[in-house]
N, CA, C and O atoms as a DFTB+ gen file, in Angstrom:
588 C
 N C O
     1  1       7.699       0.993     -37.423
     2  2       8.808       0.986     -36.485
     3  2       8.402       0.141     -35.279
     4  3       7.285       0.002     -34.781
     5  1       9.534      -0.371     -34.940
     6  2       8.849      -1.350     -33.654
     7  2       9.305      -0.875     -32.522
     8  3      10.426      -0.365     -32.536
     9  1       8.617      -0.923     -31.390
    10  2       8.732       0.137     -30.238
    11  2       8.694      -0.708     -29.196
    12  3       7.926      -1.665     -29.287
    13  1       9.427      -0.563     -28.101
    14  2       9.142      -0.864     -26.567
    15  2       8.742      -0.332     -25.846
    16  3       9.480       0.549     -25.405
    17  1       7.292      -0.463     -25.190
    18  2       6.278       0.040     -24.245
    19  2       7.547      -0.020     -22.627
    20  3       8.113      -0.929     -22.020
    21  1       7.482       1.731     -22.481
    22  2       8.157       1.569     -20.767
    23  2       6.839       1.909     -19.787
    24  3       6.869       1.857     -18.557
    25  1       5.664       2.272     -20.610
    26  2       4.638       2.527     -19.468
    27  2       3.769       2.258     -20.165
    28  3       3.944       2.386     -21.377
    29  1       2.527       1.791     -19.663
    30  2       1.134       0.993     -20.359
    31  2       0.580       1.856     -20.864
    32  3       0.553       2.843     -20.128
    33  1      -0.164       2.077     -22.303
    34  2      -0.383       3.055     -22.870
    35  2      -2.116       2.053     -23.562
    36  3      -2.116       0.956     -24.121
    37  1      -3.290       2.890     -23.258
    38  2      -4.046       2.478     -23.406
    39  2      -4.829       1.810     -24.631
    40  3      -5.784       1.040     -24.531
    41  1      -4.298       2.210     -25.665
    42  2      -4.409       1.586     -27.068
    43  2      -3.211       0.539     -27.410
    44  3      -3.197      -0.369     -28.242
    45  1      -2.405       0.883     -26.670
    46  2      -1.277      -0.495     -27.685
    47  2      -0.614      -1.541     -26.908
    48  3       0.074      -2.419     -27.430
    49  1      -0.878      -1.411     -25.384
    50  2      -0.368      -2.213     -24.371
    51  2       0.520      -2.084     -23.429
    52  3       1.164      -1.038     -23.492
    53  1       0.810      -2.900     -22.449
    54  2       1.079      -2.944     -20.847
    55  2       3.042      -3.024     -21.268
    56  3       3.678      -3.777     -22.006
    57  1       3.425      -1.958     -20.455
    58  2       5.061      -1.865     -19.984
    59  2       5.593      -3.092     -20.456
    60  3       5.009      -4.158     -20.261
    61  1       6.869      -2.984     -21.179
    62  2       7.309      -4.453     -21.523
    63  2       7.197      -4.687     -22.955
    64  3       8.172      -4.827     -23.694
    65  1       5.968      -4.726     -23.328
    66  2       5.406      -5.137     -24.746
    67  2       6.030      -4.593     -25.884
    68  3       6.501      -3.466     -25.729
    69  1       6.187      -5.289     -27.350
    70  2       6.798      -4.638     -28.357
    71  2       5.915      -4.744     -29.123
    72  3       5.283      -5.751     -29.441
    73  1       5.797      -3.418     -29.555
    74  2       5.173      -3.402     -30.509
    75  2       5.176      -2.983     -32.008
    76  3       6.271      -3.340     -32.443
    77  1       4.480      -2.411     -32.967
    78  2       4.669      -2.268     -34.575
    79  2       3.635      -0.778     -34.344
    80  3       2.609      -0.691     -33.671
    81  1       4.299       0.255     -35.128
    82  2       3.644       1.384     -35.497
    83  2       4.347       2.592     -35.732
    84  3       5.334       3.110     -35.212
    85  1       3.401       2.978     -36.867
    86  2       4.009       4.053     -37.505
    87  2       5.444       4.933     -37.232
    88  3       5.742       5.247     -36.080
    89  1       5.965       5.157     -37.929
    90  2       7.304       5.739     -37.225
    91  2       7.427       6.834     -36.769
    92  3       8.313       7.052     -35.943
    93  1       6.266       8.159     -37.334
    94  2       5.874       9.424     -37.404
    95  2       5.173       9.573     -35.864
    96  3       5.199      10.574     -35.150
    97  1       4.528       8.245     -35.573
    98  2       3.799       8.396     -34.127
    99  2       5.201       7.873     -32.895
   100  3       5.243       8.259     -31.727
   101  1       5.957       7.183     -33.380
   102  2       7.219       6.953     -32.660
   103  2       7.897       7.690     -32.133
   104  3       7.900       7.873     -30.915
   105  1       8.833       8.441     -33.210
   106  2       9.459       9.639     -33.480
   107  2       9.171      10.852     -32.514
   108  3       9.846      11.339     -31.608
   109  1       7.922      11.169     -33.032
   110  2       6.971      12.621     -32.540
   111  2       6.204      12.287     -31.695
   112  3       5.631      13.374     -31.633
   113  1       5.550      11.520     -30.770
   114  2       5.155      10.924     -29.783
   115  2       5.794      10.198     -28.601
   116  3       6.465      10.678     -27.687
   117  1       5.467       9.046     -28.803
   118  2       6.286       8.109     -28.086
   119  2       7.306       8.119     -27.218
   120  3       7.285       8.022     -25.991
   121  1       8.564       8.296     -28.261
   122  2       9.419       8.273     -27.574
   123  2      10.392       9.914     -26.753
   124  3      11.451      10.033     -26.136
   125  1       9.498      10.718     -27.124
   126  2       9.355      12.147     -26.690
   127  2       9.005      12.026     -25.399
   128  3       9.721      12.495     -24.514
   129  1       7.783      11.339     -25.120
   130  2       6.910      11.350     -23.797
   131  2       7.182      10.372     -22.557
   132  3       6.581      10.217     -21.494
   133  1       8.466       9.698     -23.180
   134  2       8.941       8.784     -22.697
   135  2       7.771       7.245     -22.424
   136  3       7.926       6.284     -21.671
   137  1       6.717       7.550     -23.323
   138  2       6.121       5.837     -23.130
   139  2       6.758       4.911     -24.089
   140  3       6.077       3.899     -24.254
   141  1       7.746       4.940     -24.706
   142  2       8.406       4.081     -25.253
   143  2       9.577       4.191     -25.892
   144  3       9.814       5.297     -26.376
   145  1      10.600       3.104     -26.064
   146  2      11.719       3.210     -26.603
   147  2      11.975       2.188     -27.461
   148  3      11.663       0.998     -27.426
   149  1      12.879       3.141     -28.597
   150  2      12.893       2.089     -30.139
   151  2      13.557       0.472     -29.664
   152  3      14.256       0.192     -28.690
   153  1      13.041      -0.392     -30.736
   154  2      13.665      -1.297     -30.156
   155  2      14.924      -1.881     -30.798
   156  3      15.228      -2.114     -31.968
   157  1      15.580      -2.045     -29.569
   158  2      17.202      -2.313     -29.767
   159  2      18.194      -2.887     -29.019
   160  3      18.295      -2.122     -28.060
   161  1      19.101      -3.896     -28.857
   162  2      19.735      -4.233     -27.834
   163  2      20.146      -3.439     -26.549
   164  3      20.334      -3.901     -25.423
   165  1      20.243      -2.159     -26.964
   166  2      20.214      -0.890     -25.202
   167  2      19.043      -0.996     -24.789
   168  3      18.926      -1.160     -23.575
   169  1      17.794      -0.942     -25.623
   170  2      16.622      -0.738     -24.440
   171  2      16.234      -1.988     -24.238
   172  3      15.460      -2.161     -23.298
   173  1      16.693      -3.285     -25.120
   174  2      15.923      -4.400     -24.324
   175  2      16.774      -4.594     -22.952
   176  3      16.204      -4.986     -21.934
   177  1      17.833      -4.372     -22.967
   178  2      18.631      -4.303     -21.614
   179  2      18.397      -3.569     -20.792
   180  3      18.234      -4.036     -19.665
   181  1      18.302      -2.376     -20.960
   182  2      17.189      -1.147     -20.001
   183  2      16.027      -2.186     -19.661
   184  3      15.837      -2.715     -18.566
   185  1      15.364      -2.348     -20.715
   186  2      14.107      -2.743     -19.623
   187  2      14.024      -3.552     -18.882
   188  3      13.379      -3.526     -17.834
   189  1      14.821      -4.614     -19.411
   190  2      15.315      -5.983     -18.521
   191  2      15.801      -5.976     -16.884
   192  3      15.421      -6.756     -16.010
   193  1      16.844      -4.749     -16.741
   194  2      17.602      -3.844     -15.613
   195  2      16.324      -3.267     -15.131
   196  3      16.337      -3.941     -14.101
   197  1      15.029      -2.453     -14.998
   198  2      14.735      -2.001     -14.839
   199  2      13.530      -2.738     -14.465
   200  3      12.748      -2.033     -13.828
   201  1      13.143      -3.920     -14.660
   202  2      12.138      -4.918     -13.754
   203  2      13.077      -5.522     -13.140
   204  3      12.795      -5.277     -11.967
   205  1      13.775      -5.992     -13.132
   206  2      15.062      -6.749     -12.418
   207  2      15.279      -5.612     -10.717
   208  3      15.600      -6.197      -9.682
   209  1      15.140      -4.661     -10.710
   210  2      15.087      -3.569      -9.858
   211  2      14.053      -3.453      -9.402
   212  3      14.016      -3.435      -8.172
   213  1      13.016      -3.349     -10.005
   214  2      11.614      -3.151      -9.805
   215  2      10.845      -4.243      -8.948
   216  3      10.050      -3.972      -8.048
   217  1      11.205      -5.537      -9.368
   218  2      11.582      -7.021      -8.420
   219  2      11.756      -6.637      -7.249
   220  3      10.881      -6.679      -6.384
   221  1      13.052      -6.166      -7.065
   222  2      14.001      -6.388      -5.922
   223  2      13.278      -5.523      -5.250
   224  3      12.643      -6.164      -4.413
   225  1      12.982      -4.126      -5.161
   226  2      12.583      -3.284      -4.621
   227  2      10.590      -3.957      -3.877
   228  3      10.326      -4.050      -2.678
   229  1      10.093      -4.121      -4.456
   230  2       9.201      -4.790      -4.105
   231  2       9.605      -6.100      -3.702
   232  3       8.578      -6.750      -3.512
   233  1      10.855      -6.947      -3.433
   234  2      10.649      -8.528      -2.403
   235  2      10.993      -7.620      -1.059
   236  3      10.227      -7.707      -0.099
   237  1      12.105      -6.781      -0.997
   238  2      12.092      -5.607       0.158
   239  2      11.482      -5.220       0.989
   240  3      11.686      -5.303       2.200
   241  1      10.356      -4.577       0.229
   242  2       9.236      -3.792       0.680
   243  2       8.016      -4.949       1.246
   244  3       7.142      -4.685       2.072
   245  1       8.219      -6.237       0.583
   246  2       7.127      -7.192       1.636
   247  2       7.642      -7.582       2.379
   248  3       7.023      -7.691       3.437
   249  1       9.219      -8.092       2.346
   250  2      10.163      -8.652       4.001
   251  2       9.559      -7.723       4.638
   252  3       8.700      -8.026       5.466
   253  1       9.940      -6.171       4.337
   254  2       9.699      -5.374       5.435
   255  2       8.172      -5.346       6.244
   256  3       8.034      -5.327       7.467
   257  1       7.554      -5.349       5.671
   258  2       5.902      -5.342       5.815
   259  2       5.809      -6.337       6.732
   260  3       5.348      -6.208       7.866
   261  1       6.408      -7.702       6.069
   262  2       5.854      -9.073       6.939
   263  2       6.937      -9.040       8.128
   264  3       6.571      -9.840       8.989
   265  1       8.151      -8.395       8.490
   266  2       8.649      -8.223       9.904
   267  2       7.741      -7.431      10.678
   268  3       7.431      -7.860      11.789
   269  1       7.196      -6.191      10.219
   270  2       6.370      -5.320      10.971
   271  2       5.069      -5.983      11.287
   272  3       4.544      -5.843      12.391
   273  1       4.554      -6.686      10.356
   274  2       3.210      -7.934      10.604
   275  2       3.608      -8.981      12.129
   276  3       2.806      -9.158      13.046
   277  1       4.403      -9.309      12.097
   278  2       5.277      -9.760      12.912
   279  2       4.836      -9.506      14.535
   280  3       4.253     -10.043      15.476
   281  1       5.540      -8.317      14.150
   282  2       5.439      -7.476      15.890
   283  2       4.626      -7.026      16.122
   284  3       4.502      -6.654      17.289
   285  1       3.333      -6.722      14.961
   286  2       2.130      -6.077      15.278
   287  2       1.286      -6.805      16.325
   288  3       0.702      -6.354      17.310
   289  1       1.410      -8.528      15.669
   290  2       0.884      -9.506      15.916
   291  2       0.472      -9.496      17.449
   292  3      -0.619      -9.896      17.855
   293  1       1.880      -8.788      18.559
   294  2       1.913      -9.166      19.737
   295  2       1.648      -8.171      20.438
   296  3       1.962      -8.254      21.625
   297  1       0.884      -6.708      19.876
   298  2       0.781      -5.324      19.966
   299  2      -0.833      -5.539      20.624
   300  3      -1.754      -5.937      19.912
   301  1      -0.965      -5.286      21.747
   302  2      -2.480      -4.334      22.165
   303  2      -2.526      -3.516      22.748
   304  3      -1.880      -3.337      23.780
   305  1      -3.420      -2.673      22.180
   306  2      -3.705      -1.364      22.569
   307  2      -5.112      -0.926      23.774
   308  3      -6.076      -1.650      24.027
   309  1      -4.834       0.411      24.333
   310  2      -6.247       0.150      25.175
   311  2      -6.207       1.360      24.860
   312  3      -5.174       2.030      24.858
   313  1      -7.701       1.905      24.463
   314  2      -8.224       3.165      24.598
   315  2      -9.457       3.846      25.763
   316  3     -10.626       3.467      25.695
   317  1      -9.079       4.698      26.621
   318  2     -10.001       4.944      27.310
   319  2     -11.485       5.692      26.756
   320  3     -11.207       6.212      25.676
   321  1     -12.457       5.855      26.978
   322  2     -13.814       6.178      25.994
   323  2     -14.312       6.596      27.567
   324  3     -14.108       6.004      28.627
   325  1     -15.137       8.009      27.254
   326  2     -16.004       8.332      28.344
   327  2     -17.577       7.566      27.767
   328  3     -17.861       7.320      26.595
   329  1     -18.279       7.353      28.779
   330  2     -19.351       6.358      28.468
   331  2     -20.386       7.100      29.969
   332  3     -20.148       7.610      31.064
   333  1     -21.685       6.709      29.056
   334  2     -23.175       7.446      29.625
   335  2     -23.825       6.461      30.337
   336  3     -23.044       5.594      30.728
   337  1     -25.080       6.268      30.673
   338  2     -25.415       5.558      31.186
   339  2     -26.006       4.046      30.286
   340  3     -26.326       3.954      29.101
   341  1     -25.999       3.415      30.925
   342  2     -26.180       1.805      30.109
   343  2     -24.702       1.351      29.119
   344  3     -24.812       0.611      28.142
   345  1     -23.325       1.947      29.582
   346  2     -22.507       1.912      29.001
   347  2     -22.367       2.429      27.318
   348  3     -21.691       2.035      26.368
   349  1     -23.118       3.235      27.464
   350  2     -23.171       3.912      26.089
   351  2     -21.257       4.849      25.660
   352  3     -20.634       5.564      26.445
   353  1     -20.885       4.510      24.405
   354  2     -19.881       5.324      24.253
   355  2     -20.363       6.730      23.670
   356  3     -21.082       6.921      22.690
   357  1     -19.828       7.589      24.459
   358  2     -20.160       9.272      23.156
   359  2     -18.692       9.353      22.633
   360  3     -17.591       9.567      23.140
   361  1     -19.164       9.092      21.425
   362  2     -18.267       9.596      20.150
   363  2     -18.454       8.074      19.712
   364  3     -19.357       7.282      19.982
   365  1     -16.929       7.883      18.701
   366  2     -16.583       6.623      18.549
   367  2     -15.095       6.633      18.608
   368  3     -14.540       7.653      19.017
   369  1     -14.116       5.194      18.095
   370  2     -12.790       5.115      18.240
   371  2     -13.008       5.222      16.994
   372  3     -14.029       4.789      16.461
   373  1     -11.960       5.882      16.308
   374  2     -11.825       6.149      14.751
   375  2     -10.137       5.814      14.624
   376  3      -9.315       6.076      15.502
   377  1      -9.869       5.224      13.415
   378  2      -8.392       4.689      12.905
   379  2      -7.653       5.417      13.110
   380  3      -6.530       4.936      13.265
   381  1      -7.783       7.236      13.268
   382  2      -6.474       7.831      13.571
   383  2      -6.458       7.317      15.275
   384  3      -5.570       6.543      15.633
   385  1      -7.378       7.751      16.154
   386  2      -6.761       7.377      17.122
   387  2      -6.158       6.362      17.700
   388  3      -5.452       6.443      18.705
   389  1      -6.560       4.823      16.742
   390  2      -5.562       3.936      16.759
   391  2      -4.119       4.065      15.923
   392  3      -3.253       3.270      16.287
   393  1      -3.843       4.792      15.068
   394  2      -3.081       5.014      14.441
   395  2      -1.820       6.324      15.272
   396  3      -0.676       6.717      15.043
   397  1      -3.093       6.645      16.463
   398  2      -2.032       7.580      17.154
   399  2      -1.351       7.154      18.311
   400  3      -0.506       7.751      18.978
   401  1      -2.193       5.234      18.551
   402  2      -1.358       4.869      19.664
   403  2      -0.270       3.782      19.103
   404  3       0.572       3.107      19.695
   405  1      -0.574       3.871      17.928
   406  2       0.790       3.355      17.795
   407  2       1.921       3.927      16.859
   408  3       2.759       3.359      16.158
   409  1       1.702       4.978      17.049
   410  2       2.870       6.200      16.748
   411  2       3.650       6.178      18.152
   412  3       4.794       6.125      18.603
   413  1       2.345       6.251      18.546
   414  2       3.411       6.364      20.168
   415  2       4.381       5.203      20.623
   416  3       5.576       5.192      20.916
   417  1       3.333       4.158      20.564
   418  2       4.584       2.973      20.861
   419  2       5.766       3.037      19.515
   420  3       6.822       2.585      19.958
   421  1       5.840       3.227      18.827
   422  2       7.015       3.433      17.579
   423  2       6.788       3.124      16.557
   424  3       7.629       3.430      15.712
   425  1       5.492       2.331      16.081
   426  2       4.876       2.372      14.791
   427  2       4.594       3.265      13.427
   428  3       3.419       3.593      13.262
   429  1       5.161       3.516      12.840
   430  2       4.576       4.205      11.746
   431  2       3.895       3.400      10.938
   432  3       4.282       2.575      10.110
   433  1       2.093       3.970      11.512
   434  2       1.213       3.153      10.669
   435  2       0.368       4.567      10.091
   436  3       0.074       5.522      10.810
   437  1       0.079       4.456       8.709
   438  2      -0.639       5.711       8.787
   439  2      -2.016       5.026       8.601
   440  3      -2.070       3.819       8.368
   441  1      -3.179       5.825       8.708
   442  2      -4.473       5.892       9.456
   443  2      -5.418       5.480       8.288
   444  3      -6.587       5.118       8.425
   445  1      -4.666       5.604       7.001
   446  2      -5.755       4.389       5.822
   447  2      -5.013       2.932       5.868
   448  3      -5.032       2.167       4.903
   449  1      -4.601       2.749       6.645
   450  2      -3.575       1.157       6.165
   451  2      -4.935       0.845       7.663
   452  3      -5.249      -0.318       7.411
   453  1      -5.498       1.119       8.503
   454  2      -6.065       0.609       9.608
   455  2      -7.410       0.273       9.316
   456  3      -8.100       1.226       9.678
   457  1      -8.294      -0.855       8.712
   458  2      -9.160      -1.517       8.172
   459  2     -10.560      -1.439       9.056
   460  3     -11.016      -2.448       9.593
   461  1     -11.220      -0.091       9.156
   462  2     -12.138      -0.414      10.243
   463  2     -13.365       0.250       9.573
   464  3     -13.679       1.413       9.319
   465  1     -14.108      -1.353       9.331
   466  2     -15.786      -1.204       8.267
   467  2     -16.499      -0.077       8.960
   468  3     -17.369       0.476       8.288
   469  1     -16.353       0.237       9.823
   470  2     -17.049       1.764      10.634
   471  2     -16.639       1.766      11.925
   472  3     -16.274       0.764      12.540
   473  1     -16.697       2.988      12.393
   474  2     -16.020       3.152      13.895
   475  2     -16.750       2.652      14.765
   476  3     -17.978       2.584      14.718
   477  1     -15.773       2.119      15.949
   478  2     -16.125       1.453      17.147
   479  2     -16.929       2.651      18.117
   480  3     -16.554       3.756      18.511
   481  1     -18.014       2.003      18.274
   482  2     -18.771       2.910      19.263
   483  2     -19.307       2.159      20.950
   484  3     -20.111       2.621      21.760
   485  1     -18.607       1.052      21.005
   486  2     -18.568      -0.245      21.992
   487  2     -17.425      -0.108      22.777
   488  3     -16.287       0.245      22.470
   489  1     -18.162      -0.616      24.381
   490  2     -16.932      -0.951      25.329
   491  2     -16.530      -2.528      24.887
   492  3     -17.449      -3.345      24.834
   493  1     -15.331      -2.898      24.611
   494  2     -15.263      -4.451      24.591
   495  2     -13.778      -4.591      23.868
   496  3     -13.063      -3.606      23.683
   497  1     -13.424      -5.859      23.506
   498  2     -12.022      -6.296      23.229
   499  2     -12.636      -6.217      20.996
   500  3     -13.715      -6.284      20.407
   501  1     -11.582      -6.097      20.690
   502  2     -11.763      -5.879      19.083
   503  2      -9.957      -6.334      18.505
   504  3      -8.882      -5.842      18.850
   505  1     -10.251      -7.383      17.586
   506  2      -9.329      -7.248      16.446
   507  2      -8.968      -6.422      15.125
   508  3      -9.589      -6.628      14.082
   509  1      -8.463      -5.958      15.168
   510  2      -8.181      -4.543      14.433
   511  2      -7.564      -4.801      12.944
   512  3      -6.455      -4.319      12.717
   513  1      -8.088      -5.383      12.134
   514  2      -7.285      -5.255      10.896
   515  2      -6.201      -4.125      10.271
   516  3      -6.703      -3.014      10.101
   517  1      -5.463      -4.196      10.081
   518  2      -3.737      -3.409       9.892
   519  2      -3.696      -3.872       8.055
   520  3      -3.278      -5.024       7.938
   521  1      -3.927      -3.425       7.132
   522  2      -2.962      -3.252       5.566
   523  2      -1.841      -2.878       5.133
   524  3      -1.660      -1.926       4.374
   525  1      -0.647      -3.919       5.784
   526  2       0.452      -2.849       5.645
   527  2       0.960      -2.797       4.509
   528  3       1.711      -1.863       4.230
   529  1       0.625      -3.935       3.460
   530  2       0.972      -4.346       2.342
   531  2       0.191      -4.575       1.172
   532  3       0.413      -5.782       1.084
   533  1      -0.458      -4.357       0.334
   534  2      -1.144      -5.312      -0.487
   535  2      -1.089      -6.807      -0.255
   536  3      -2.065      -7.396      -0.720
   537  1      -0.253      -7.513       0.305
   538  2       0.110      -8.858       0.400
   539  2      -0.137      -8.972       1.812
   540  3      -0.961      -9.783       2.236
   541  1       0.728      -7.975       2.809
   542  2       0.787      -8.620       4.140
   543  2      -0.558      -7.911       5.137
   544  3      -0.355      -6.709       5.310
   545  1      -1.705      -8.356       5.728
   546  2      -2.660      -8.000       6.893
   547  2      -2.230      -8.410       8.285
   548  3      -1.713      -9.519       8.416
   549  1      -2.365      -7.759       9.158
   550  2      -2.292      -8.427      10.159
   551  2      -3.216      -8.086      11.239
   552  3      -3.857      -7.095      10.889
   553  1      -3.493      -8.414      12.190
   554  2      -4.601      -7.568      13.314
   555  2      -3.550      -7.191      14.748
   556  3      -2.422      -7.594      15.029
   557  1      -4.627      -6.106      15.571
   558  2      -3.884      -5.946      16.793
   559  2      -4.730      -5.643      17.118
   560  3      -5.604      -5.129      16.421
   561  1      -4.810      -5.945      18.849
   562  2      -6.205      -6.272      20.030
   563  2      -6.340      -4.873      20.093
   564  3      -5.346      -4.149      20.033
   565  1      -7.174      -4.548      20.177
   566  2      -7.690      -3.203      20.700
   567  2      -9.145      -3.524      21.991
   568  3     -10.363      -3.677      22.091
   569  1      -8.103      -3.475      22.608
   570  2      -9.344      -2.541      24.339
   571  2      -9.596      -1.443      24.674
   572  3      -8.845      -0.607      25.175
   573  1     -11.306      -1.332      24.267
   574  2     -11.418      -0.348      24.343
   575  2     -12.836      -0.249      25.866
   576  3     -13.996      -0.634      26.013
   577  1     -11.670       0.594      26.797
   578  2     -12.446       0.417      28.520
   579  2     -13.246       2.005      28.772
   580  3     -13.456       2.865      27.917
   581  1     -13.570       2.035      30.146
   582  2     -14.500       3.328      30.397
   583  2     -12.745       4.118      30.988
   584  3     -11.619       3.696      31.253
   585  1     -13.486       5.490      30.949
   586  2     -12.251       6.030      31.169
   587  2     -12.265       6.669      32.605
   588  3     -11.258       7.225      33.044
């Protein structure tokens, strides 16, 4: 029986694909579990409709990303840090608390999209890597002064 893969199935291949096999594993498997549907002019049209959507929904979701990349661009932040002697910081700046100043200004960024190889434990100016997308990065200044 020949089958259309709607979700990647690790022995026979990636969403999309048609394939050849048994009809008993079709039947009683497959198309039960919804990883595939027989093939036929309705489901090649289903699936067709259903990346056609899948498209659209993802060019969306990067406009949106790359407008918010946008305005990030022109976004700095300052965090105050209590500091010891020789300008030492105690603690560090960690991504939520950048992630909490820009909740405040109106951002919804959540606190794994904020790219920081280890926390800032320095008085000084920093570019802040932002993931808002798989596709779109952007940075925002972070000053971080004595408080």
């Amino acid at each position: 029986m020949r089958i259309i893969l709607v979700k990647d199935h690790e022995k026979l291949g990636k969403a999309g694909d048609t394939v050849e096999v048994k009809d008993g594993f079709a039947r009683n498997y497959l198309i039960p579990q919804g990883i595939a549907l027989p093939e036929n002019s309705a489901s090649l049209k289903r699936i067709q409709e259903e990346k056609r959507l899948k498209e659209l929904r993802q060019t969306k979701a990067l406009q949106k990303s790359q407008k918010l990349a946008d305005q990030l661009k022109s976004v700095s932040l300052t965090i105050p840090v209590q500091v010891g002697e020789e300008d030492r910081v105690f603690g560090a700046v960690t991504s939520q608390q950048i992630a909490d100043l820009l909740h405040e200004l109106g951002y919804e960024i959540d606190k794994r999209h904020i790219v920081l190889e280890e926390p800032i434990k320095a008085l000084g100016i920093f570019e802040v890597p932002i993931k808002i997308h798989p596709e779109v990065i952007t940075t925002v200044k972070l000053f971080v002064v004595r408080a």
